[in-house]
N, C-alpha and C positions, 0 to 999 in steps of 0.2 A: 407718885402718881397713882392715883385710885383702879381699880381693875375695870373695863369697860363690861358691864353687864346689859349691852343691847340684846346679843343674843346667843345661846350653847347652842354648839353643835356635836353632835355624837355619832362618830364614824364606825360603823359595825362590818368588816367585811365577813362575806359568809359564803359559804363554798359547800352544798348536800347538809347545813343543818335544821332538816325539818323536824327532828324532835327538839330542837333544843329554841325555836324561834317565838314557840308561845311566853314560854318562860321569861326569854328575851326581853321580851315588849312588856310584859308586865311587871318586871324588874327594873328594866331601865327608865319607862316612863313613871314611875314611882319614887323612883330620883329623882326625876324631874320635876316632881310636882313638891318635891321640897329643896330645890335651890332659887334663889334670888335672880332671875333674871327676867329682862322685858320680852324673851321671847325666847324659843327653844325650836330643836328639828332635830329629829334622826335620821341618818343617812343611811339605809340596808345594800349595801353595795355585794350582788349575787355575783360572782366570779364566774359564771358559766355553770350553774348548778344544774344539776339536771335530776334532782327529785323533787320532790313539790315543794321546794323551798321559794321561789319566784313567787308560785300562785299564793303563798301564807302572805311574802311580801305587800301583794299586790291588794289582798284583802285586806292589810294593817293599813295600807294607805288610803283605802276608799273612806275607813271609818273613821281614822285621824288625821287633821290636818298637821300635824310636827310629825307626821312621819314621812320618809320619801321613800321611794324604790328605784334602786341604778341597777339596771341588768345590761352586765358587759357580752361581747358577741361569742365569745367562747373564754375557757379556762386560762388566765394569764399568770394566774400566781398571785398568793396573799398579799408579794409587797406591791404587786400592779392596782388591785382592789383599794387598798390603804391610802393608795397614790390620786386614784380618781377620788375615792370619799372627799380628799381635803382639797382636790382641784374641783370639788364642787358645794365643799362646805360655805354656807354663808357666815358661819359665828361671829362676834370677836373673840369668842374663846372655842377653842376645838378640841374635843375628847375622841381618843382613839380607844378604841377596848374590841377584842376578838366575841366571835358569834358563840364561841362554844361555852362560855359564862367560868373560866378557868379565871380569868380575871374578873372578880365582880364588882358589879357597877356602883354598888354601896358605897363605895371607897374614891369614888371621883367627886364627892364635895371636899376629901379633904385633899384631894388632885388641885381644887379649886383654890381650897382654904391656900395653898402654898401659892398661889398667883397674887390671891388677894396680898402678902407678907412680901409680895417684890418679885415673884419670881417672873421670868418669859416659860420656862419650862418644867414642869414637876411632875418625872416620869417615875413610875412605880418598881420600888426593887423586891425582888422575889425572896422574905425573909425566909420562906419553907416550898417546896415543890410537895404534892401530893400524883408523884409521878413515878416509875418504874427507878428501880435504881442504877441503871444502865444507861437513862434518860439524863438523869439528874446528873450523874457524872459526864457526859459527853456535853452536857452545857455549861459546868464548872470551870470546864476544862478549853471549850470554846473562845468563853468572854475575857477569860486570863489570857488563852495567847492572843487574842484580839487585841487586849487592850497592850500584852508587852512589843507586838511587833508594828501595831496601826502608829500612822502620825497622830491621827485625831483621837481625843481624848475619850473613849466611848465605856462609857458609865458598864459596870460589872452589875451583870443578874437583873437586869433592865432591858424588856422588849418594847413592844410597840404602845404599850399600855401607860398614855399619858394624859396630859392637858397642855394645851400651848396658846398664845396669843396671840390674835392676827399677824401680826408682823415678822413672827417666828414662821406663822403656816405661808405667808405670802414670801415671805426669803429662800422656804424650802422650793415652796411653786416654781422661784425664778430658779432653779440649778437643772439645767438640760438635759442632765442627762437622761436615757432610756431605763437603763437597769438599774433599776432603785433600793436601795439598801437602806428602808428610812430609818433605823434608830440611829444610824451612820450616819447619814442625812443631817438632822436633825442636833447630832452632838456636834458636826463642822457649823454648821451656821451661827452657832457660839448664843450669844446673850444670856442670862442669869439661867444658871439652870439648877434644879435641888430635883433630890430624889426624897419618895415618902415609902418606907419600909412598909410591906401586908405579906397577906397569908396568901400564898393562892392554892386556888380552888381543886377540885379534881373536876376533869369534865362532864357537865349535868348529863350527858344523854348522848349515845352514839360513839362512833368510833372516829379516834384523833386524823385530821385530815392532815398534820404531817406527817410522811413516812419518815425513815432512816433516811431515804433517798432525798428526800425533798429536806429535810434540816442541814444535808451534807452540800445540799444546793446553797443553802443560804450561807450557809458559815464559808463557801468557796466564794460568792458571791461578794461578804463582808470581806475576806480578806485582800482581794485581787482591789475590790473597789479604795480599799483605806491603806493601804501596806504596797510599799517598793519593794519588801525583804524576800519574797521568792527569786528577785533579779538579782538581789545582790547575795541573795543564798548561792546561787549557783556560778556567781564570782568567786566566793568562797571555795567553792567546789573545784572551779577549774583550778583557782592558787594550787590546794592542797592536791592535788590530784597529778600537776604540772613538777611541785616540789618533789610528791614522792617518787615521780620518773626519774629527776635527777639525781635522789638519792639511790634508787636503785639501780641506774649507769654509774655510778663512783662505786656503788660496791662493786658490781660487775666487771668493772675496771678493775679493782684490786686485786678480787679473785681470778680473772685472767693473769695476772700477772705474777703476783704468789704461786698462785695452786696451779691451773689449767682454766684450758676456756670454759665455762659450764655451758653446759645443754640447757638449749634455751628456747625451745619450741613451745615447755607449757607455758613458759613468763608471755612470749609473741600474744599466745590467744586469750591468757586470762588479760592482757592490756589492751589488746583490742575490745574484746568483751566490755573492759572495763569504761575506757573512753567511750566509745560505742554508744554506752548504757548512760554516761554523763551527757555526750553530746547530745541524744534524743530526747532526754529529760530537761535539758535547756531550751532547746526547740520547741518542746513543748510549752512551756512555761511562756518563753517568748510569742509563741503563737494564741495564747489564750491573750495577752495584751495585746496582740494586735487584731484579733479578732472583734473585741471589744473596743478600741477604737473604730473599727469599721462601721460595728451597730451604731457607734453613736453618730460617725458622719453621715449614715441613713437617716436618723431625725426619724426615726418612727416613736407614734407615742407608744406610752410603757402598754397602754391596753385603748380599744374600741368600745364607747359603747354604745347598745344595743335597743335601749327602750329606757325613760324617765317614768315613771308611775308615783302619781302624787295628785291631789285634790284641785292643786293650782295650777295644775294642767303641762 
């Protein structure tokens, strides 16, 4: 079945990057003007920015019609931004790519080229990081235990930087949930999916709007959302923990019985401590899943937004 070329759509979320948004747009609209299709749009989906990145927005869209502007009501987070882009992308083919030009836009006709060959999904994997090396390892190290503990099968060194076909983006559309983990997302809903090896980039301009904190968000995020193994890690935990009480009452018995009673007040509080520190740690674990079911029987959506800015009113 041939690729449907009615129309690209290219989803930018973008969060304070006003040095990096002229670039943007003359970059990506430059792609645009050499792929094959009946009709094209960008999507600038503002996260709650609060430097003059909105009013750059707002300007790209007075003077171009394929350009839009989505300004959400406050800060929700990259994967909230990512989530509105393609619950309001028109395409039949939809490109995701980040505002800070780390992934660049060059590299999404052969995003394409792999749609046109059969694919539903052809997300880009990261053959080189031009990133801290401290970086680079905690994301090595991420997508590996991702991928050994998740059910679902989620592609290594593979973010948000893809191309997908309607019915991939409308399958993601229909999954309810609030807290959105879309490369996650996106590997469950299955149909053909291939990866195309590139370079990326270093970021053109500005400083990285992820922190430590906020990457520790997402990789907590990815694993709670795809992964039972923290519940049944701490099954493990009580086995092994349960076993070695019994073992150390059979010794204690023995040496009661051989030797003398032993003194046993530091064993009391290092096994209180010990349980103590297990039991509050499964509580915890237990509470973050049911927290999370909570949000989602609230049925809030992932983000508000706040203002549409585009030629077509």
């Amino acid at each position: 079945m041939s690729l449907d070329r009615s129309m690209l759509s290219v989803v930018v979320p973008v969060y304070n990057e006003e040095a990096n948004l002229a670039e943007v747009r003359t970059r990506v609209t430059r792609m645009l003007d050499g792929v094959r299709f009946d009709g094209t749009e960008v999507l600038f989906v503002s996260d709650g920015s609060t430097d003059g990145s909105e009013r750059m927005i707002a300007e790209f869209a007075r003077e171009d019609r394929r350009l839009r502007g989505i300004f959400l009501t406050r800060n929700f987070g990259h994967q909230a931004a990512v989530s509105v882009g393609l619950e309001r992308a028109r395409g039949s083919v939809i490109a995701v790519i980040d505002g800070d030009l780390q992934d660049p836009p060059e590299h999404i006709p052969e995003l394409i080229a792999a749609l046109d060959a059969g694919a539903d999904v052809a997300y880009g994997i990261r053959r080189k990081r031009k990133e801290p090396a401290f970086k680079r390892a905690g994301y090595w190290l991420f997508y590996r235990m991702l991928r050994m503990i998740s059910t679902t099968d989620v592609p290594l060194d593979a973010g948000d930087y893809s191309c997908m076909t309607r019915r991939v983006v409308d399958a993601m559309k229909s999954l309810p949930e609030t807290r959105r983990f879309v490369r996650g997302l996106r590997a469950w809903v299955g149909y053909r999916q291939v990866g195309v090896e590139y370079e990326r980039d270093k970021r053109f301009a500005g400083e990285p709007k992820y922190t430590i904190r906020g990457l520790l968000r997402l990789a907590y995020d990815g694993i709670f959302a795809f992964s039972s193994v923290p519940v049944k890690l701490m099954q493990i935990i009580g086995f092994v923990a349960a076993s070695g009480a019994a073992l150390v009452g059979v010794a204690y018995l023995i040496i009661s019985l051989v030797v003398a009673t032993p003194r046993g007040f530091p064993t009391i509080v290092l096994s209180i401590w010990l349980l103590g520190g297990v039991q509050l740690f499964a509580f915890g674990l237990l509470g973050e899943y049911v927290f999370r079911a909570y949000e989602e029987a609230r049925r809030r959506p992932s983000a508000m937004v706040r203002e549409v800015v585009s030629l077509d009113g």
